[in-house]
ZADO-1210 file (C-alpha; in nm, 4 decimals, padded with zeros to 6 digits):
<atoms>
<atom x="-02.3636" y="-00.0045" z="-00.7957" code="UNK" pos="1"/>
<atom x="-02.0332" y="-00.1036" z="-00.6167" code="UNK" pos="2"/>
<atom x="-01.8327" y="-00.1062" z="-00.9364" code="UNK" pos="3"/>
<atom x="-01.9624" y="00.2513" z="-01.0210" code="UNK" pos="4"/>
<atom x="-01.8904" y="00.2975" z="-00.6679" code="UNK" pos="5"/>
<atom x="-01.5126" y="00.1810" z="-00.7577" code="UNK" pos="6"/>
<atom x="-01.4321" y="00.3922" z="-01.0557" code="UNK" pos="7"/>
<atom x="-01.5920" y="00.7234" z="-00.8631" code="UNK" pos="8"/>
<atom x="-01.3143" y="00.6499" z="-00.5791" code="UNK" pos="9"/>
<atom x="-01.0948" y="00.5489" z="-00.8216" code="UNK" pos="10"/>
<atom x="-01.1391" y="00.9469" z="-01.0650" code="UNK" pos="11"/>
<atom x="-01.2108" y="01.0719" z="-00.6710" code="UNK" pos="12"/>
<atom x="-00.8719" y="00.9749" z="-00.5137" code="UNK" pos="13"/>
<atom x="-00.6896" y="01.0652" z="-00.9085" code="UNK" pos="14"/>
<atom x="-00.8113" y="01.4291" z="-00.8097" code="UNK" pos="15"/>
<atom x="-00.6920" y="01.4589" z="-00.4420" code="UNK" pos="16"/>
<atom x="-00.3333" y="01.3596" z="-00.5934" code="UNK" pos="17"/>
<atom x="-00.3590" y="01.5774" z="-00.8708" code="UNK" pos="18"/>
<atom x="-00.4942" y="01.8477" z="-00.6705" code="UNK" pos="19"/>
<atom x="-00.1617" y="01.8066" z="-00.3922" code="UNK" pos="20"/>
<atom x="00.1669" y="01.8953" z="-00.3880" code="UNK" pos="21"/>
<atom x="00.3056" y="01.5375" z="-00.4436" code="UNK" pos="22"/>
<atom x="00.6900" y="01.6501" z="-00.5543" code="UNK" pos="23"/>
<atom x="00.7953" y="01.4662" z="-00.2308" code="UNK" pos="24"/>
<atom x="00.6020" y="01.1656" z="-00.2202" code="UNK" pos="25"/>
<atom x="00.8512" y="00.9815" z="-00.4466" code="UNK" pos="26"/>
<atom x="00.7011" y="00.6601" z="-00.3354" code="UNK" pos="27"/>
<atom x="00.3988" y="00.7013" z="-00.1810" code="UNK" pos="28"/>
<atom x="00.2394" y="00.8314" z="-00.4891" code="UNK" pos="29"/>
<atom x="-00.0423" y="00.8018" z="-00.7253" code="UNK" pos="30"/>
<atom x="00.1475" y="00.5460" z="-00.9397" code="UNK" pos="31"/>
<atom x="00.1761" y="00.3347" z="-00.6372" code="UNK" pos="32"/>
<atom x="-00.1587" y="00.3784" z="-00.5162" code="UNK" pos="33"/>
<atom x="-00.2185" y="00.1983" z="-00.8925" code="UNK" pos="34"/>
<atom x="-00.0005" y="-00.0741" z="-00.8629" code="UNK" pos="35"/>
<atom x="-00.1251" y="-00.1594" z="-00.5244" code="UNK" pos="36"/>
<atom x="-00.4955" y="-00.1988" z="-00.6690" code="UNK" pos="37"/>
<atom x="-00.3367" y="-00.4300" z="-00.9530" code="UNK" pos="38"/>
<atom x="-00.2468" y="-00.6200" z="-00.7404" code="UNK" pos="39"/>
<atom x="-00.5289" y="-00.6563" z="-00.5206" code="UNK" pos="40"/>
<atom x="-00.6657" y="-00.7980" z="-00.8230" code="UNK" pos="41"/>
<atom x="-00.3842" y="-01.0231" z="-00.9042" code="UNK" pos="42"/>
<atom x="-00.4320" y="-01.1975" z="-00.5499" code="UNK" pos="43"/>
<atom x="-00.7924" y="-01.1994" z="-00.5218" code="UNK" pos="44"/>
<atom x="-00.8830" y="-01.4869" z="-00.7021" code="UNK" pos="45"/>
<atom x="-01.2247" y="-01.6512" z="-00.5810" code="UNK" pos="46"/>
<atom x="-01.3526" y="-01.3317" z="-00.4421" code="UNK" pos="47"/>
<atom x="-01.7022" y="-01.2256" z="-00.4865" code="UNK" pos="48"/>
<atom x="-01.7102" y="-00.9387" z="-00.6548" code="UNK" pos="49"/>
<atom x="-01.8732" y="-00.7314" z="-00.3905" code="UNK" pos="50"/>
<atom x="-01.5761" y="-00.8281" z="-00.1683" code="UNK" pos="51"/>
<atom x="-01.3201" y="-00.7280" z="-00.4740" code="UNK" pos="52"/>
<atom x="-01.4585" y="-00.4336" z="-00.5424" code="UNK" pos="53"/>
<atom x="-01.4648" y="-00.3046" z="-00.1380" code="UNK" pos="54"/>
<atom x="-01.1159" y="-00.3891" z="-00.1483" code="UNK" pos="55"/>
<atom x="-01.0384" y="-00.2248" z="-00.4253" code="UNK" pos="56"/>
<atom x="-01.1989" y="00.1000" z="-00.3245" code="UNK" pos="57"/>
<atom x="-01.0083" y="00.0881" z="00.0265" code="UNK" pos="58"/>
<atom x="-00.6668" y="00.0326" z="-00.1983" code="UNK" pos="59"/>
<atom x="-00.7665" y="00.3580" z="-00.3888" code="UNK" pos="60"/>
<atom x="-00.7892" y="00.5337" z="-00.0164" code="UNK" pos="61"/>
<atom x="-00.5139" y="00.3518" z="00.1713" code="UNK" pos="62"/>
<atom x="-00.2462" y="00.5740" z="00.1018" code="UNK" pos="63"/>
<atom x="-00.4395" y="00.9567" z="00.0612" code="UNK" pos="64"/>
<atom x="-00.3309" y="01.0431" z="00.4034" code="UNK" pos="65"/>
<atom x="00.0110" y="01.0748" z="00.3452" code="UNK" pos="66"/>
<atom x="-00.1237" y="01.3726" z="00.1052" code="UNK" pos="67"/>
<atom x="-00.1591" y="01.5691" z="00.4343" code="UNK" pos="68"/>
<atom x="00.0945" y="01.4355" z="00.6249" code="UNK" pos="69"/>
<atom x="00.3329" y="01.1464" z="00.7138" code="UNK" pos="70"/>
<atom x="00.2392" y="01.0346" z="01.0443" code="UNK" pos="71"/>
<atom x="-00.0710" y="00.8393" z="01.1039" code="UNK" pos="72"/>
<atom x="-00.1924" y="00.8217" z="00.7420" code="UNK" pos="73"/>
<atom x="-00.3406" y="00.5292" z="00.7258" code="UNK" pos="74"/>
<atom x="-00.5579" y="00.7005" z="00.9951" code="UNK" pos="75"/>
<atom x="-00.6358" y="00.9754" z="00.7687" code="UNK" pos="76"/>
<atom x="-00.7114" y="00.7375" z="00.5235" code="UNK" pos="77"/>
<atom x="-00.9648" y="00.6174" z="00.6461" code="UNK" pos="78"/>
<atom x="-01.1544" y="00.9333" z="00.7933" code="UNK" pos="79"/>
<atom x="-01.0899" y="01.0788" z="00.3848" code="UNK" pos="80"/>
<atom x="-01.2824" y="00.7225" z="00.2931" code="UNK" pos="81"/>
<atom x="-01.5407" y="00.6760" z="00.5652" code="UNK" pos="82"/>
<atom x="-01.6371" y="01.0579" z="00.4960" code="UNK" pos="83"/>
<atom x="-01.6279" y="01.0087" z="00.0777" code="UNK" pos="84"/>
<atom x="-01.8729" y="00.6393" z="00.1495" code="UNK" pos="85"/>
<atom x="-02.0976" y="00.8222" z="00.3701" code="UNK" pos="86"/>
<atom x="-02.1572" y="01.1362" z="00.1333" code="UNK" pos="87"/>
<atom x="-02.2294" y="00.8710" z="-00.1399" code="UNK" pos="88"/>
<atom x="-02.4908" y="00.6751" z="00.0851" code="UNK" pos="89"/>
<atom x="-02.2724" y="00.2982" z="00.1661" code="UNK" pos="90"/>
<atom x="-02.4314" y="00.1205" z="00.4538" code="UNK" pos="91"/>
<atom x="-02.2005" y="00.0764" z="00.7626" code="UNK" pos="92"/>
<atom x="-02.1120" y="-00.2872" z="00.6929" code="UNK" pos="93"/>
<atom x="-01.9267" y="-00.1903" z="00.3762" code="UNK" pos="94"/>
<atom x="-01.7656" y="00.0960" z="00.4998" code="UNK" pos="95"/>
<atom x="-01.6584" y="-00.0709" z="00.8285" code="UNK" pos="96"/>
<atom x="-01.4930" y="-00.3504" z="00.5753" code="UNK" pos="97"/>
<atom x="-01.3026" y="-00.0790" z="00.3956" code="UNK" pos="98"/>
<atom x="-01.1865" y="00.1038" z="00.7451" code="UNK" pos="99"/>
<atom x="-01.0317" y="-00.2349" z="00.8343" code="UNK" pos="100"/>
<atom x="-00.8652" y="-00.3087" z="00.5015" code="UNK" pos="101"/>
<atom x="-00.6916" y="00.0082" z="00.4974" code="UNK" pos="102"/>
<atom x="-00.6144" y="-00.0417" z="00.8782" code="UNK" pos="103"/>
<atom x="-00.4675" y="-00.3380" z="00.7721" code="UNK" pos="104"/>
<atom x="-00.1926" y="-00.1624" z="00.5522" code="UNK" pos="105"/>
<atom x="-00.0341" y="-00.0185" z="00.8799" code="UNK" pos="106"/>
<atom x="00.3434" y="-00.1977" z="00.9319" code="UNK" pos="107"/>
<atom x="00.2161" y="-00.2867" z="01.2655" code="UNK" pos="108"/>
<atom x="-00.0507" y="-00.4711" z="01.2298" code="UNK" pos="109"/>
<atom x="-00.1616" y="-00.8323" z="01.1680" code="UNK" pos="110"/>
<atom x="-00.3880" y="-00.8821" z="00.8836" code="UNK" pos="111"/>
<atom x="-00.6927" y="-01.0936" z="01.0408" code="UNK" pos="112"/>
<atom x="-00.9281" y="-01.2435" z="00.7564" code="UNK" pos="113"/>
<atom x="-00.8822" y="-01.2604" z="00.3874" code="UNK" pos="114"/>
<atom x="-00.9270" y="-00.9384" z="00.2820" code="UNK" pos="115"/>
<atom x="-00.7316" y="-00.8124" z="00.4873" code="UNK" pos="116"/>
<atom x="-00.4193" y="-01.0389" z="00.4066" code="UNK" pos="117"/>
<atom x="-00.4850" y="-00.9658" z="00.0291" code="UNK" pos="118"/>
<atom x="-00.4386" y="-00.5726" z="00.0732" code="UNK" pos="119"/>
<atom x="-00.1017" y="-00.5887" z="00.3455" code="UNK" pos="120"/>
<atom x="00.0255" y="-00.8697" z="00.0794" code="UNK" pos="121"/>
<atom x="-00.0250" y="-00.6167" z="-00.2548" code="UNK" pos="122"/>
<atom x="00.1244" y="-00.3019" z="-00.0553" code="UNK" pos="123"/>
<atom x="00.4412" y="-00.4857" z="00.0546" code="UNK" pos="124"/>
<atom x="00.4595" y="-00.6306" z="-00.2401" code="UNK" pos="125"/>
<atom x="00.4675" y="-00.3318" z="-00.4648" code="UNK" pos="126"/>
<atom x="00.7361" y="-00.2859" z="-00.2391" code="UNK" pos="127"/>
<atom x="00.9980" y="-00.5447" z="-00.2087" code="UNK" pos="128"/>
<atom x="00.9243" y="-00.7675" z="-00.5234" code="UNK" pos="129"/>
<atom x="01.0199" y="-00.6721" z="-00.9301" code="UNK" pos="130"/>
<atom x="01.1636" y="-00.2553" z="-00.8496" code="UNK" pos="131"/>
<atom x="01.2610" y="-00.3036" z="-00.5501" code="UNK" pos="132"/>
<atom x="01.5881" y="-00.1360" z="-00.5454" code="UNK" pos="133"/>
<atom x="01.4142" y="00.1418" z="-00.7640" code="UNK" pos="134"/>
<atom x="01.1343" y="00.1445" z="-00.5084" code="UNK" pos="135"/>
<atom x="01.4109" y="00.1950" z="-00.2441" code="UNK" pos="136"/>
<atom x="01.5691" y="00.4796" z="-00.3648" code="UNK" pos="137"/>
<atom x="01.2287" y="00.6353" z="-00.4442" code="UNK" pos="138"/>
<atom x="01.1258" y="00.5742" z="-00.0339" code="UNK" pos="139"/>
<atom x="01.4654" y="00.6978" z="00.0633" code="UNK" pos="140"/>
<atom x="01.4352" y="01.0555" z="-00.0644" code="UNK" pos="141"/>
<atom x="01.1094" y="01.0816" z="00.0070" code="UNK" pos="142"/>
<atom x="01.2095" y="01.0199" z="00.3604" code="UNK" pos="143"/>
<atom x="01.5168" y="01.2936" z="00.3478" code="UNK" pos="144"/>
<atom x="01.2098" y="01.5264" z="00.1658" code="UNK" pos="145"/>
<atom x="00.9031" y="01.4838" z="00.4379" code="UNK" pos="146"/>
<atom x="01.0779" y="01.3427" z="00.7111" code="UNK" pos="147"/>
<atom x="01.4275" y="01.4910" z="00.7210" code="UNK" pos="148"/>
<atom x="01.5894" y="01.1301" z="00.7691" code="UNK" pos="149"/>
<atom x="01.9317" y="01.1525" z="00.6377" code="UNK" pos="150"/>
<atom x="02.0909" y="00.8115" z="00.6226" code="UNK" pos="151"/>
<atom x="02.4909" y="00.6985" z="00.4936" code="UNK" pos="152"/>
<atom x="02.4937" y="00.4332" z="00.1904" code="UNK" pos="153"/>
<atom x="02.6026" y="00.1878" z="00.4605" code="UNK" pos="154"/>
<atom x="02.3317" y="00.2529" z="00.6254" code="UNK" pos="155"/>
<atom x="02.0468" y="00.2708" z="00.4173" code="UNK" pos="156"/>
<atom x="02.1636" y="-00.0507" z="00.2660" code="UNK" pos="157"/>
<atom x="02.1905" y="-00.2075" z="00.6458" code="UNK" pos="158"/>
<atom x="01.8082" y="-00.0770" z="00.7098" code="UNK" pos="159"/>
<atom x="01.6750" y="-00.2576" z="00.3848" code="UNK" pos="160"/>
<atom x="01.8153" y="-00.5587" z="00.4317" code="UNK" pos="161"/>
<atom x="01.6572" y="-00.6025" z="00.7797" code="UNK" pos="162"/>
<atom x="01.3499" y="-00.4813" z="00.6376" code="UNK" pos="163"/>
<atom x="01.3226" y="-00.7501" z="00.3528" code="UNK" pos="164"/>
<atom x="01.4206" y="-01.0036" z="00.6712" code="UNK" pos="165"/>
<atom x="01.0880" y="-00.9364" z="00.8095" code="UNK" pos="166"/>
<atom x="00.8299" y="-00.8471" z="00.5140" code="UNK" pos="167"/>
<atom x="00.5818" y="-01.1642" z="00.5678" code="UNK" pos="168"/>
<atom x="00.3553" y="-01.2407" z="00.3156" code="UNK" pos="169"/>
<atom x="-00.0055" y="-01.3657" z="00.4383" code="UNK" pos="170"/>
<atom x="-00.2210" y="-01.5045" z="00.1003" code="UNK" pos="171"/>
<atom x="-00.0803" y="-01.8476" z="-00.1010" code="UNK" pos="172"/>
<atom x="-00.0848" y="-01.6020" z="-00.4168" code="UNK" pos="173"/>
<atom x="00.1781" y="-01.4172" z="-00.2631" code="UNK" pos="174"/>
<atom x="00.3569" y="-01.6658" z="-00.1028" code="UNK" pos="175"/>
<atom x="00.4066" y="-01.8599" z="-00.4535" code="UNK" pos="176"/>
<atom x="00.4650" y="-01.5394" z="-00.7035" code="UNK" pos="177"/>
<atom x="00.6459" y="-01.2959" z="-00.4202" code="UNK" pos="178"/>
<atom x="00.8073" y="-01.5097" z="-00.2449" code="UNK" pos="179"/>
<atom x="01.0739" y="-01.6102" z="-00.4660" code="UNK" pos="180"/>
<atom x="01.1890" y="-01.2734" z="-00.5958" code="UNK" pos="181"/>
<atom x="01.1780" y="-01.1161" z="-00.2174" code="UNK" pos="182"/>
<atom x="01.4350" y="-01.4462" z="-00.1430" code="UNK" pos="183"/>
<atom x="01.6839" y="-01.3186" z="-00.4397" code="UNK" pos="184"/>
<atom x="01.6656" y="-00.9829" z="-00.3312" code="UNK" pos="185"/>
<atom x="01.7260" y="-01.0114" z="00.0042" code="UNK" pos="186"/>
<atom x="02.0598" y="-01.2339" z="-00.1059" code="UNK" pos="187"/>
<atom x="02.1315" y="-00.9374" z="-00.3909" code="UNK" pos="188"/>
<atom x="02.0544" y="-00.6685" z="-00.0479" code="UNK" pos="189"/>
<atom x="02.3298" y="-00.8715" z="00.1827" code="UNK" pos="190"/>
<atom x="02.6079" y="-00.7871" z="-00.0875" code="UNK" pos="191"/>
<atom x="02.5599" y="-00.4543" z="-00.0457" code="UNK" pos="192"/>
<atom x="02.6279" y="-00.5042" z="00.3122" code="UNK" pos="193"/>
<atom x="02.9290" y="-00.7331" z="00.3319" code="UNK" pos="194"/>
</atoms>
């Protein structure tokens, strides 16, 4: 049931983006939205599958709020995801696990079990890992296009290198296969600072 479950959300979500005016969300896009759920797979070795395929579905919803605005997505989210579970009968448990994975995504927050490190670790690392200066350009104009955040070379390049100072990863997966590429792109990032 769950993985019919997972490719409904999956056609579902396709839809809302489809549906949306998505010409600014350069990054936060449907393309991303795919790469993040890669990766959930890629770092969720030894998962039962009910567990991979709850994660999976709250990686297919973690990002549809931005389709109706910037702030607070991840809190629309999860209101567009506990709404879709309900209407398709999921008990509370499940949907309560999928609220808190998607919760998890938010910059802020600390992931707290498993799951939740596995979905902050493939989100961030979409992020900061292979495309990363691609990715940055992409999150840059959306930001001038929904958020009307203008920022000078200098600075943008000043912004992502302190960002890439902080990104934590939380699962071993991540640790071993991120890690090392975040490391030589935060030393490529200082260059463009010096």
């Amino acid at each position: 049931m769950l993985k019919a479950l997972e490719q409904e959300v999956q056609q579902h979500v396709k839809q809302l983006f489809e549906q949306t005016d998505t010409s600014n969300l350069c990054y936060h896009n449907y393309a991303h939205t795919i790469e993040v759920v890669q990766r959930i797979e890629a770092l969720s070795a030894g998962l039962e599958t009910s567990d991979l395929l709850l994660l999976k579905i709250a990686g297919w919803f973690h990002d549809v709020g931005y389709l109706y605005g910037y702030d607070e997505h991840e809190d629309r989210g999860m209101v567009i995801a506990i709404d879709y579970l309900q209407n398709k009968s999921v008990n509370s448990a499940a949907i309560n696990l999928v609220k808190a994975c998607i919760e998890a995504t938010k910059m802020s927050l600390t992931p707290r079990n498993q799951l939740e490190k596995i979905i902050k670790d493939a989100d961030i690392g979409y992020g900061v890992t292979e495309r990363f200066f691609q990715t940055g350009t992409l999150l840059r104009q959306e930001w001038e296009a929904c958020l009307a955040l203008f920022y000078s070379n200098k600075e943008w390049e000043l912004l992502q290198y302190n960002f890439l100072q902080h990104v934590q990863f939380y699962t071993d997966v991540a640790k071993k296969e991120y890690e090392p590429i975040l490391q030589k792109n935060i030393i490529q990032q200082k260059k463009f600072i010096l």
